[in-house]
Each structure stands twice: as C-alpha cells, then as structure tokens.
Biopython code that builds the backbone (N, CA, C, O; Angstrom):
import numpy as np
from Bio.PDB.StructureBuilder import StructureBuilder

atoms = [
    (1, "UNK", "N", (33.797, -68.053, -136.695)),
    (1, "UNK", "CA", (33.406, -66.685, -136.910)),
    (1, "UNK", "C", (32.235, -66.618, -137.891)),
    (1, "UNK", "O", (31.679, -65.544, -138.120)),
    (2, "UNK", "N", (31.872, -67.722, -138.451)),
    (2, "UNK", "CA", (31.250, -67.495, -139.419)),
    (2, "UNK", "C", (29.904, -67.926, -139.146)),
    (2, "UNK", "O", (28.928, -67.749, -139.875)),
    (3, "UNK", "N", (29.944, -68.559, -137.933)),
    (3, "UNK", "CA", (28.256, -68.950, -137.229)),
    (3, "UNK", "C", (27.593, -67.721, -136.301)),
    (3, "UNK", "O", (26.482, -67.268, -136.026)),
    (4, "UNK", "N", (28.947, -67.490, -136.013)),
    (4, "UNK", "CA", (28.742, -66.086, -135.165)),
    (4, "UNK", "C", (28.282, -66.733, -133.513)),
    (4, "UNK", "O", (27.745, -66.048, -132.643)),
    (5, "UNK", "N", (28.728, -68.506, -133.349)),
    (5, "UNK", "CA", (28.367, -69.001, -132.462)),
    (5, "UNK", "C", (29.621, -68.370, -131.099)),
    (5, "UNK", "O", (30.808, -68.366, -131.423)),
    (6, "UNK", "N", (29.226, -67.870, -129.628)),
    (6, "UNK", "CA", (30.103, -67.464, -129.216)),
    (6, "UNK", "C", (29.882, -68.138, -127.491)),
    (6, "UNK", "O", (28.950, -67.812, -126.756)),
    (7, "UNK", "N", (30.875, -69.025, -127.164)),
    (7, "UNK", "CA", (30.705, -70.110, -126.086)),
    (7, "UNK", "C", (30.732, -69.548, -125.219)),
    (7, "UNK", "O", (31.371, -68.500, -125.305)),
    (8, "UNK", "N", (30.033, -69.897, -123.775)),
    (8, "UNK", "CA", (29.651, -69.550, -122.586)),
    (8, "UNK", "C", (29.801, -69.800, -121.429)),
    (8, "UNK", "O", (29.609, -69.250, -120.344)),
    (9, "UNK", "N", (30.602, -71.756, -122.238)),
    (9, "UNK", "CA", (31.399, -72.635, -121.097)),
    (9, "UNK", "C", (32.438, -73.263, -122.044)),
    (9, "UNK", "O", (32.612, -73.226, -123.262)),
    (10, "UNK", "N", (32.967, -73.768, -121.159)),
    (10, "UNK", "CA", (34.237, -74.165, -121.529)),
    (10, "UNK", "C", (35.276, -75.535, -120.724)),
    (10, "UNK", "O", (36.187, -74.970, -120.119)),
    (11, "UNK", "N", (35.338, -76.441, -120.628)),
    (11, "UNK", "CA", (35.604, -77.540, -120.579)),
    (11, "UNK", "C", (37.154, -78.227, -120.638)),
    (11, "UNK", "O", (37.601, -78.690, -121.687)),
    (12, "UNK", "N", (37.820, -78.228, -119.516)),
    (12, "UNK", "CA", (39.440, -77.932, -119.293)),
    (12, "UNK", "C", (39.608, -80.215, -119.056)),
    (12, "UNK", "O", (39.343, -81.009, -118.153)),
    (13, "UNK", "N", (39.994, -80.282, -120.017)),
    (13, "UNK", "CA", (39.867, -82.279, -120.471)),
    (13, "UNK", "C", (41.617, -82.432, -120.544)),
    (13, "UNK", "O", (42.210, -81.807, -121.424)),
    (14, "UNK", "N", (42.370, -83.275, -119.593)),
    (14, "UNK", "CA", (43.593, -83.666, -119.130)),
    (14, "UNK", "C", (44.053, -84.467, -120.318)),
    (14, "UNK", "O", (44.712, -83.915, -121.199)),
    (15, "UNK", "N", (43.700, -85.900, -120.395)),
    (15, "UNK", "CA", (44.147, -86.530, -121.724)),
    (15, "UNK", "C", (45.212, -87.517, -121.076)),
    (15, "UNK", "O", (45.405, -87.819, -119.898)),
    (16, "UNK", "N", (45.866, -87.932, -122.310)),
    (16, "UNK", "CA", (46.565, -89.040, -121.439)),
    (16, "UNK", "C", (48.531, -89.075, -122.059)),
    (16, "UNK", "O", (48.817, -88.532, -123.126)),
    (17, "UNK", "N", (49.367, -89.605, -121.401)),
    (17, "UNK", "CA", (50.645, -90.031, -122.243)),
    (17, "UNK", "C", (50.794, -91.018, -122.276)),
    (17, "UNK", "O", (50.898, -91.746, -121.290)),
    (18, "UNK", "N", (50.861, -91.412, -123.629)),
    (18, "UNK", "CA", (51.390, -92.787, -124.412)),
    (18, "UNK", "C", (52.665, -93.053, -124.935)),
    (18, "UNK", "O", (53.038, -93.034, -126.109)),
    (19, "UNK", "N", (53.607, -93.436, -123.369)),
    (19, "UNK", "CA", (54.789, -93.183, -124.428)),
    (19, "UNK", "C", (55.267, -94.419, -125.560)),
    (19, "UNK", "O", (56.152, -94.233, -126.395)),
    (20, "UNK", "N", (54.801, -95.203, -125.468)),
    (20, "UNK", "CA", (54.843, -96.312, -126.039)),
    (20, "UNK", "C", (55.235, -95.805, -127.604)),
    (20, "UNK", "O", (56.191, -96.271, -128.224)),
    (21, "UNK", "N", (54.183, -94.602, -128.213)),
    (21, "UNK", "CA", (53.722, -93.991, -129.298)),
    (21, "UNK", "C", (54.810, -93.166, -129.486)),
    (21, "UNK", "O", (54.971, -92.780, -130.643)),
    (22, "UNK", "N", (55.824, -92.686, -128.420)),
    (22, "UNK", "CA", (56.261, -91.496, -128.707)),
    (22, "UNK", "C", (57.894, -91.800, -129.260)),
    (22, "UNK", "O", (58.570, -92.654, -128.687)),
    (23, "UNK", "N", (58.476, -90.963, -130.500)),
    (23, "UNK", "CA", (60.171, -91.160, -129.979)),
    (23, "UNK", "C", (60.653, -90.769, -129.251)),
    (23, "UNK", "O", (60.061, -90.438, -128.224)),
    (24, "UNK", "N", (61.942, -90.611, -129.400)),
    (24, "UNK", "CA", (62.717, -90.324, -128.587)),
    (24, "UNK", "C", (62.474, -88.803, -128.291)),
    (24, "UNK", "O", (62.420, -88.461, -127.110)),
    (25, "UNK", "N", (62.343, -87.976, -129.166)),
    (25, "UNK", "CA", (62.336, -86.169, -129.111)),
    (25, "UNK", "C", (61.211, -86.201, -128.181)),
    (25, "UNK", "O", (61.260, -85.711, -127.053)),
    (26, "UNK", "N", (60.231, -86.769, -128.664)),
    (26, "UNK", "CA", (58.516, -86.397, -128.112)),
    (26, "UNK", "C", (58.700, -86.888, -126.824)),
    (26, "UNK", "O", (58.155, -86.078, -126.074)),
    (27, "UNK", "N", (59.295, -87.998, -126.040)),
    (27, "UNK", "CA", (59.257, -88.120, -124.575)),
    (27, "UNK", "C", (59.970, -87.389, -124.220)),
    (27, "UNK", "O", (59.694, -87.059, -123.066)),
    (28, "UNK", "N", (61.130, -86.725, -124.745)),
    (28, "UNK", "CA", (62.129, -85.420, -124.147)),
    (28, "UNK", "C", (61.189, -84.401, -124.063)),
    (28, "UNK", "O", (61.399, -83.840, -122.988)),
    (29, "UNK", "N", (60.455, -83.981, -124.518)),
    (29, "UNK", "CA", (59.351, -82.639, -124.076)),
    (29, "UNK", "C", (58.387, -83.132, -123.928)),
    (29, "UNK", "O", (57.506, -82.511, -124.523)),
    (30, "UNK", "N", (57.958, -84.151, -123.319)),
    (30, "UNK", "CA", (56.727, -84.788, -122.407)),
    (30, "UNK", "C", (57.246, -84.802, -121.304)),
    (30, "UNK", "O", (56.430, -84.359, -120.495)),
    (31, "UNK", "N", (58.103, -85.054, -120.867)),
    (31, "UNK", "CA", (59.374, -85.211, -119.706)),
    (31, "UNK", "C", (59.861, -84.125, -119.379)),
    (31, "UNK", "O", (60.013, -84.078, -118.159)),
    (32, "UNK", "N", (60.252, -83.026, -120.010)),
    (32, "UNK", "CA", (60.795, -82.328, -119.851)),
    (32, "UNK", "C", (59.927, -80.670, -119.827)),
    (32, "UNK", "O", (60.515, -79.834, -119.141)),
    (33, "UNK", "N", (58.785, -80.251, -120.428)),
    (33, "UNK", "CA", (58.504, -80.067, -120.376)),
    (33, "UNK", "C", (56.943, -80.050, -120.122)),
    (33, "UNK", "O", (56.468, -79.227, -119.340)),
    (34, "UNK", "N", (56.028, -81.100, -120.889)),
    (34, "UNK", "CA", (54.639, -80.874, -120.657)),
    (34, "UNK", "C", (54.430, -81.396, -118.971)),
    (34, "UNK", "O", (53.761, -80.738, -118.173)),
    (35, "UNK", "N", (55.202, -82.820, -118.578)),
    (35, "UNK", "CA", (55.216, -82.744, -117.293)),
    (35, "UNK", "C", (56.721, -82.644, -116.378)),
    (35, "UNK", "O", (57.351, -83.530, -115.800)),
    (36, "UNK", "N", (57.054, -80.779, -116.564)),
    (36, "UNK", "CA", (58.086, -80.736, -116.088)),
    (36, "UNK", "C", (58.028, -80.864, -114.150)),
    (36, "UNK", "O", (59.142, -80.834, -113.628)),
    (37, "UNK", "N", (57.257, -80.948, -113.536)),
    (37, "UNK", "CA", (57.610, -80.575, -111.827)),
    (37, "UNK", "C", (56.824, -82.048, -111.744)),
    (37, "UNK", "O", (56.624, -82.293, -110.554)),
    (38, "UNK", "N", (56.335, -83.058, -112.563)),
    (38, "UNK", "CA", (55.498, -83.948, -111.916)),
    (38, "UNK", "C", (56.689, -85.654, -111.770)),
    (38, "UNK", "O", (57.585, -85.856, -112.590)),
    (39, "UNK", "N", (56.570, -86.042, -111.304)),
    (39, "UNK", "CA", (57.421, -87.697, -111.206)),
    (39, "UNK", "C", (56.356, -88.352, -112.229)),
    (39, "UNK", "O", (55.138, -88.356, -112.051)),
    (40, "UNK", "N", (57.160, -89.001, -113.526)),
    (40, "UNK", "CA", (57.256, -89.723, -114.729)),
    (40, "UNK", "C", (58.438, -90.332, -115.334)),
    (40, "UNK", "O", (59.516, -89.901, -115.743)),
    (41, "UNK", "N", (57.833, -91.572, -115.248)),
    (41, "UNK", "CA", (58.342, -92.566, -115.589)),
    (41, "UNK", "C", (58.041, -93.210, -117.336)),
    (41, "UNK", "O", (57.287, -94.172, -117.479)),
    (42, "UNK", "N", (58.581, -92.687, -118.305)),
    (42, "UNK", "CA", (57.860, -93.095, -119.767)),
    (42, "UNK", "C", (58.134, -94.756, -119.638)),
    (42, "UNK", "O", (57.360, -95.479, -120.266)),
    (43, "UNK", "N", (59.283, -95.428, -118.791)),
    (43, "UNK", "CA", (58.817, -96.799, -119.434)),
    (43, "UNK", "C", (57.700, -97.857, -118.718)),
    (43, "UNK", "O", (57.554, -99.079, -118.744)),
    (44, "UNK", "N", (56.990, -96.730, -118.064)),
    (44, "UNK", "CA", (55.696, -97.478, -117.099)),
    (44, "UNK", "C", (54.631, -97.255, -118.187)),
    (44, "UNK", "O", (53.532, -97.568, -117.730)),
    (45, "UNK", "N", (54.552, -96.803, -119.533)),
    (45, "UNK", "CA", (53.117, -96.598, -120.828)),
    (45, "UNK", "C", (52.176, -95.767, -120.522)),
    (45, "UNK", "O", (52.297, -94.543, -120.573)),
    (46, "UNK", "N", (51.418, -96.227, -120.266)),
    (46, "UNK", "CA", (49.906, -95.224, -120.759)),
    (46, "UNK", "C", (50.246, -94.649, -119.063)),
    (46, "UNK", "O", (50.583, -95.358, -118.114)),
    (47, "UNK", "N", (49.997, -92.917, -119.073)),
    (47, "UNK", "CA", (49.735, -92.644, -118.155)),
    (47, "UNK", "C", (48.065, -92.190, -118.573)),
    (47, "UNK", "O", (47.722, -92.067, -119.749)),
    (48, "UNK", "N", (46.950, -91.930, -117.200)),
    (48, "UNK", "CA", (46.070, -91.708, -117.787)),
    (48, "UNK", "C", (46.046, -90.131, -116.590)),
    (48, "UNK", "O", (46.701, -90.152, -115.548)),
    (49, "UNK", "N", (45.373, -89.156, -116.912)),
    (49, "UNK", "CA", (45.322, -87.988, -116.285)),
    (49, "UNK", "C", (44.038, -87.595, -116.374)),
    (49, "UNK", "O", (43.823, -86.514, -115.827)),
    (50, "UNK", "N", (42.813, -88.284, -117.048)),
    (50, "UNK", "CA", (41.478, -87.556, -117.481)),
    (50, "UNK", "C", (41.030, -88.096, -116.222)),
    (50, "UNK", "O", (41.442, -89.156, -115.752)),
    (51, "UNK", "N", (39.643, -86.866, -115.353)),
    (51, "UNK", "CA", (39.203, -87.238, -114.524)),
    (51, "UNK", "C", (37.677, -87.703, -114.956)),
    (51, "UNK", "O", (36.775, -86.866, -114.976)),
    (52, "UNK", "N", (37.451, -89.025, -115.285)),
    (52, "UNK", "CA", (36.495, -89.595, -116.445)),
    (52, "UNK", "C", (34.948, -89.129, -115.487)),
    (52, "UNK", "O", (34.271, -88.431, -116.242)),
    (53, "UNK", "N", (34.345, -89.278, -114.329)),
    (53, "UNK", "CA", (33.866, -88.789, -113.336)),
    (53, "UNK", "C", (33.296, -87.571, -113.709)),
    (53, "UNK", "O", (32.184, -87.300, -114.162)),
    (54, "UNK", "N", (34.604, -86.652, -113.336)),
    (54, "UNK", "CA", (34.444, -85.297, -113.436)),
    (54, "UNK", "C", (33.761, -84.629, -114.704)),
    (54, "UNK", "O", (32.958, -83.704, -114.826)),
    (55, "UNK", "N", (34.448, -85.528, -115.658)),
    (55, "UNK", "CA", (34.254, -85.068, -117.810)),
    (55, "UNK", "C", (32.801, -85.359, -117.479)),
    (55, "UNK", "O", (32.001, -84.442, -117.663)),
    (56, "UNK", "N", (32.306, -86.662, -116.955)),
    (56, "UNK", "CA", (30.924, -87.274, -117.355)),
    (56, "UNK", "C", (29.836, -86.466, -116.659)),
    (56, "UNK", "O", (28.685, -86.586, -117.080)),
    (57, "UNK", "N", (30.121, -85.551, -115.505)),
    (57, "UNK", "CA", (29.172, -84.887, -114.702)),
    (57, "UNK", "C", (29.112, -83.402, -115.909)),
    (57, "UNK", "O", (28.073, -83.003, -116.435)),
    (58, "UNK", "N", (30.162, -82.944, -116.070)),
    (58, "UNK", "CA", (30.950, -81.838, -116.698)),
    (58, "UNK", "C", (29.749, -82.002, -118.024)),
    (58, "UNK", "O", (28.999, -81.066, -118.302)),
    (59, "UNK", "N", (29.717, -83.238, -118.713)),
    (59, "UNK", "CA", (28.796, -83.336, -119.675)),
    (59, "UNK", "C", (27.585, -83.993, -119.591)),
    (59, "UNK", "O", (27.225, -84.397, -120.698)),
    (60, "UNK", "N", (26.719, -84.285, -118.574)),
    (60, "UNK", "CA", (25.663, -84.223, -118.340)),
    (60, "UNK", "C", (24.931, -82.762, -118.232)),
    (60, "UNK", "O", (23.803, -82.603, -118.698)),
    (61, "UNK", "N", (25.715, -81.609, -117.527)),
    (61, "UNK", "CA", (25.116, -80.557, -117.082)),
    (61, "UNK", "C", (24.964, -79.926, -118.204)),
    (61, "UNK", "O", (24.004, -79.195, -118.446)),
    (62, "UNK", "N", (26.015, -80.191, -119.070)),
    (62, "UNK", "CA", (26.072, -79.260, -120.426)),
    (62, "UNK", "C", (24.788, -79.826, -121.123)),
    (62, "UNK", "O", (23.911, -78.965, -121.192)),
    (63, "UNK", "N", (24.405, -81.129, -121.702)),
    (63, "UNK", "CA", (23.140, -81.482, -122.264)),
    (63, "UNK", "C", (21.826, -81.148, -121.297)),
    (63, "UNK", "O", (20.735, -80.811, -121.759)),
    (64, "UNK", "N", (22.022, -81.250, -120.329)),
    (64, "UNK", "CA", (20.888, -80.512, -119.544)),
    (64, "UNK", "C", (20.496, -79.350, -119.678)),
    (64, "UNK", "O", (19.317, -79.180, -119.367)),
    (65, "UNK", "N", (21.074, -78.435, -120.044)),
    (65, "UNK", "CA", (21.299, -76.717, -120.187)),
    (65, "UNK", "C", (20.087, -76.778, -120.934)),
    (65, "UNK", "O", (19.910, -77.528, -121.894)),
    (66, "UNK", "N", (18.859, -75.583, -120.250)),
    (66, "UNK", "CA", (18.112, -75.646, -121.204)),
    (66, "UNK", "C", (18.632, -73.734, -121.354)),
    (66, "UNK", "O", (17.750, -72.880, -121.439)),
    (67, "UNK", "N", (19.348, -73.551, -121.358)),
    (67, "UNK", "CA", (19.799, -72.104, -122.019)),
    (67, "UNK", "C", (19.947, -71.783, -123.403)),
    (67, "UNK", "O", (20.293, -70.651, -123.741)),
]
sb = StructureBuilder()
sb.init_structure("model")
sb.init_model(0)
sb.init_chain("A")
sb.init_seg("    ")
for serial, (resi, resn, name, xyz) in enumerate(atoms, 1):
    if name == "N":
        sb.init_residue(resn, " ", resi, " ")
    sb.init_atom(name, np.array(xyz, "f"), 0.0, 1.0, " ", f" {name:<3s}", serial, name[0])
structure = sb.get_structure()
C-alpha cells in the first residue's frame, strides 16, 4: 500500500509435496485436505505439481511487457 504499486497480472504457481519433511499432522491435511479428491501416496516423496514449461513461458512474457 505504500508504493501504491497495483498488479495487472497475476501468476497461479502449483509447488510441490515433500512428505519426507512433513509429520504426521501435516501429511493428515496434505492428504486429507490440500489434496483431498486427488490419488496420493505420501510414502512415494517428492510429489512435483509445478508446470516448469508453463511458469517459464508465464515469465518470459512478463519480462517482455513493455507496459
């Protein structure tokens, strides 16, 4: 608020689950909720969900912007 900077795009980035990292509570609402309708397996580790492709086009266009 204080730049008064106000965004124009916006950039929707998946991320990944590590359950390796997680206890016991944190894979119960990774599981249970963040991916409640999807098939997960926490003792298969890193899931990855970022579409690296998509991010890298996603941020080319943005440095291109001559707006």
């Amino acid at each position: 608020m204080r730049t008064g900077l106000e965004p124009d795009a916006q950039a929707l980035v998946a991320g990944a689950v590590r359950s390796d990292r997680y206890d016991y509570f944190a894979t119960q609402v990774v599981r249970h909720v963040v991916l409640r309708d999807r098939s997960y397996d926490p003792t298969e580790g890193t899931h990855e969900f970022t579409d690296w492709d998509a991010l890298a086009a996603t941020l080319r266009a943005f440095a291109a912007d001559d707006d």
